[in-house]
C-alpha positions as CSV (number, residue, x, y, z in Angstrom):
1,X,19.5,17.4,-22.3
2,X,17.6,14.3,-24.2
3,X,14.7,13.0,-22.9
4,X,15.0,10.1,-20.5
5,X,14.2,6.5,-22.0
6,X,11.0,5.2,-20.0
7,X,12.1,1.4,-19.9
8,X,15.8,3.0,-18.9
9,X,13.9,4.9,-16.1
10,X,12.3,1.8,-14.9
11,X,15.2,-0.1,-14.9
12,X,16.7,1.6,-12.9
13,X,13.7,2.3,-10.5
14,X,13.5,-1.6,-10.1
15,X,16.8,-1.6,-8.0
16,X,15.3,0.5,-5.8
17,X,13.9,-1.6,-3.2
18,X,10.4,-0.8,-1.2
19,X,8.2,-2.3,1.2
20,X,5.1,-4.2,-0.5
21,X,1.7,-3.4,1.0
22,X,-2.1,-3.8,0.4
23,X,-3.7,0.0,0.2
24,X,-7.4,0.0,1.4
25,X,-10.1,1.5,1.8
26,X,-14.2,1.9,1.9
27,X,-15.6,-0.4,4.4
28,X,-15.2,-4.0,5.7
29,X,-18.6,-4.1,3.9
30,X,-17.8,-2.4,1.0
31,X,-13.9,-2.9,0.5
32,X,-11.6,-1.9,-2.3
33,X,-7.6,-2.4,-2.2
34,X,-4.8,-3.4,-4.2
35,X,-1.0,-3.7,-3.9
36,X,1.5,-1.2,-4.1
37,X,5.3,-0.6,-3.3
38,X,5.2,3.5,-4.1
39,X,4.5,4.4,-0.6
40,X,6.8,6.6,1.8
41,X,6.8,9.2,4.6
42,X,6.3,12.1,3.9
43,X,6.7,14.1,8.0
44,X,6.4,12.8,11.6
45,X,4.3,16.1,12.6
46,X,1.5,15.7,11.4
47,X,2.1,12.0,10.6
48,X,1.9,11.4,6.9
49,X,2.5,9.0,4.6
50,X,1.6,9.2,0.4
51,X,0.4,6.3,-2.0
52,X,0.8,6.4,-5.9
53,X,-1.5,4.6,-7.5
54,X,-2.2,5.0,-11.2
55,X,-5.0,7.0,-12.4
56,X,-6.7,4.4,-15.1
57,X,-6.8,1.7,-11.8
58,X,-10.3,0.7,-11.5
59,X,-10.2,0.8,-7.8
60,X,-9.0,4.6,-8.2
61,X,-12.6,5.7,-7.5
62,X,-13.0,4.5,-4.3
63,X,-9.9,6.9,-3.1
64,X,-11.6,10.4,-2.6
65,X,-10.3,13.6,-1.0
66,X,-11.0,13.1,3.0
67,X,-12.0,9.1,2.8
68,X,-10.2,6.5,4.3
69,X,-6.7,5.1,2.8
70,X,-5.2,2.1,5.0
71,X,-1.6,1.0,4.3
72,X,-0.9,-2.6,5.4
73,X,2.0,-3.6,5.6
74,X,2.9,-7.1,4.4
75,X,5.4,-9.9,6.0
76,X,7.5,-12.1,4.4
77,X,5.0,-14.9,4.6
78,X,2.3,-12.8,2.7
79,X,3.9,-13.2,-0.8
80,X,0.6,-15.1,-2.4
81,X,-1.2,-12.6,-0.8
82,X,0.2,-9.6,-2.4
83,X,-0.3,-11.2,-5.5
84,X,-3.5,-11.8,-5.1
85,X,-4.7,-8.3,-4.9
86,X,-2.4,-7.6,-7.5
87,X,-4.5,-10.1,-10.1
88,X,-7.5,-9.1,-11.6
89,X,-9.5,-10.7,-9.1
90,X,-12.7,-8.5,-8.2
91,X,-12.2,-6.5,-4.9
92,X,-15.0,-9.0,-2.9
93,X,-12.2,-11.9,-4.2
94,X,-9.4,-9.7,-2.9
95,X,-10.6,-9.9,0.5
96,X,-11.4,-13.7,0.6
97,X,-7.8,-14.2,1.8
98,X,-6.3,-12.8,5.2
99,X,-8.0,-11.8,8.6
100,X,-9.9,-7.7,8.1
101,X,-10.6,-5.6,10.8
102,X,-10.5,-2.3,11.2
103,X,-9.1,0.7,13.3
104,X,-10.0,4.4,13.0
105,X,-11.4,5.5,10.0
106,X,-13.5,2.1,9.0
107,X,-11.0,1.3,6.1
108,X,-10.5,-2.3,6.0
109,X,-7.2,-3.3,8.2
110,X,-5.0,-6.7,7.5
111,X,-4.4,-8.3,10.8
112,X,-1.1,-10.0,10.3
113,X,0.3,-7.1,9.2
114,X,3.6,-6.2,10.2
115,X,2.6,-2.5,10.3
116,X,-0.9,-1.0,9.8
117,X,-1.3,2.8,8.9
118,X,-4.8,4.2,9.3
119,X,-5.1,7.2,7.8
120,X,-7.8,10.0,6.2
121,X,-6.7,11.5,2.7
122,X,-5.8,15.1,2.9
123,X,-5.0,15.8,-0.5
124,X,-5.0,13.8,-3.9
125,X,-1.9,15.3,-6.3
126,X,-2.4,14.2,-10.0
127,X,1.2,13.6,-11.4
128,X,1.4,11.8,-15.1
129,X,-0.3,8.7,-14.7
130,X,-0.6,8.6,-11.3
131,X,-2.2,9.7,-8.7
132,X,-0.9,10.4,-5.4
133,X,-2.5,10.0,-2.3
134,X,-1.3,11.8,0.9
135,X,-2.4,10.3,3.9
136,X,-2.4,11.7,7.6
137,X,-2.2,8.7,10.2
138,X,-5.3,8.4,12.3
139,X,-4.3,5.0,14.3
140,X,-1.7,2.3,13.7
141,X,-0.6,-0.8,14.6
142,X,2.8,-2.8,14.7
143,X,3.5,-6.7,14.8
144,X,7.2,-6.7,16.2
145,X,7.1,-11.1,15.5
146,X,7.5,-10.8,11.9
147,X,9.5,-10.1,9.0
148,X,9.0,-8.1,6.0
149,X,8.6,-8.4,2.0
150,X,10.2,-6.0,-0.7
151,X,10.4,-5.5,-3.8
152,X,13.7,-5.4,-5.5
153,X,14.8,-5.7,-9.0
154,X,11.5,-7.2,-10.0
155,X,11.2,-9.9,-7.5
156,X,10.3,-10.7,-4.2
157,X,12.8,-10.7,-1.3
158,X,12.2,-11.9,2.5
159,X,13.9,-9.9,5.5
160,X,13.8,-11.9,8.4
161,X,12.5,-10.6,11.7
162,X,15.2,-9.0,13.7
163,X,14.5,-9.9,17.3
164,X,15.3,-6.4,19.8
């Protein structure tokens, strides 16, 4: 079998839609977070969720085994938002933008999120160029009045809120 092409292999990862978010952690003091769409559950018991995030990020120091990893999730109306903390802004720029809080562990916690996952790093997996991050969920948070933003094909996409 030949070796997969690595811009074929993206490709074809871009129609795989995801969920954007804003990853955190350190302190409101002291934050550090950036954006990401490589973030699932992994089991409901004990609730866990993994982050990728690549290993030559400079905010991939702040992420050590048993510190706090916060996964925000972002609404349809936070486009510029996830944008910004995917610029090269510094982290203290990063968090000029939104309203931070936190929950549980201390990590830094978006307020309009439409989801919030609080969570303590259990284990860090190195994988290629990435490392990945599995989280278990300390607290968490839902806001049921908004809709959410994916990723799809390389651009941004708005679901609208879906009333109950």
């Amino acid at each position: 079998m030949l070796a997969l092409d690595t811009s074929a292999f993206r490709d074809a990862m871009s129609r795989l839609g995801a969920a954007v978010n804003i990853v955190t952690t350190g302190t409101r003091a002291d934050p550090v977070g950036f954006t990401a769409s490589a973030v699932c559950s992994v089991t409901d018991t004990p609730p866990t969720l993994l982050v990728c995030l690549k290993r030559d990020s400079r905010a991939r120091p702040a992420f050590v085994e048993g510190g706090p990893l916060c996964v925000n999730v972002l609404s349809s109306a936070q486009q510029a938002l996830s944008n910004h903390f995917a610029s090269p802004n510094s982290m203290e720029e990063r968090f000029t933008i939104g309203h931070w809080t936190t929950l549980a562990t201390g990590a830094p916690v978006l307020e309009e999120a439409v989801a919030t996952f609080d969570c303590c790093i259990s284990q860090i997996v190195e994988v290629g160029t990435h490392s990945v991050m599995f989280g278990i969920v300390e607290a968490l948070r839902i806001n049921q009045n908004v809709g959410g933003l994916v990723y799809f094909n390389r651009a941004y996409h708005h679901l609208p809120h879906a009333p109950e």
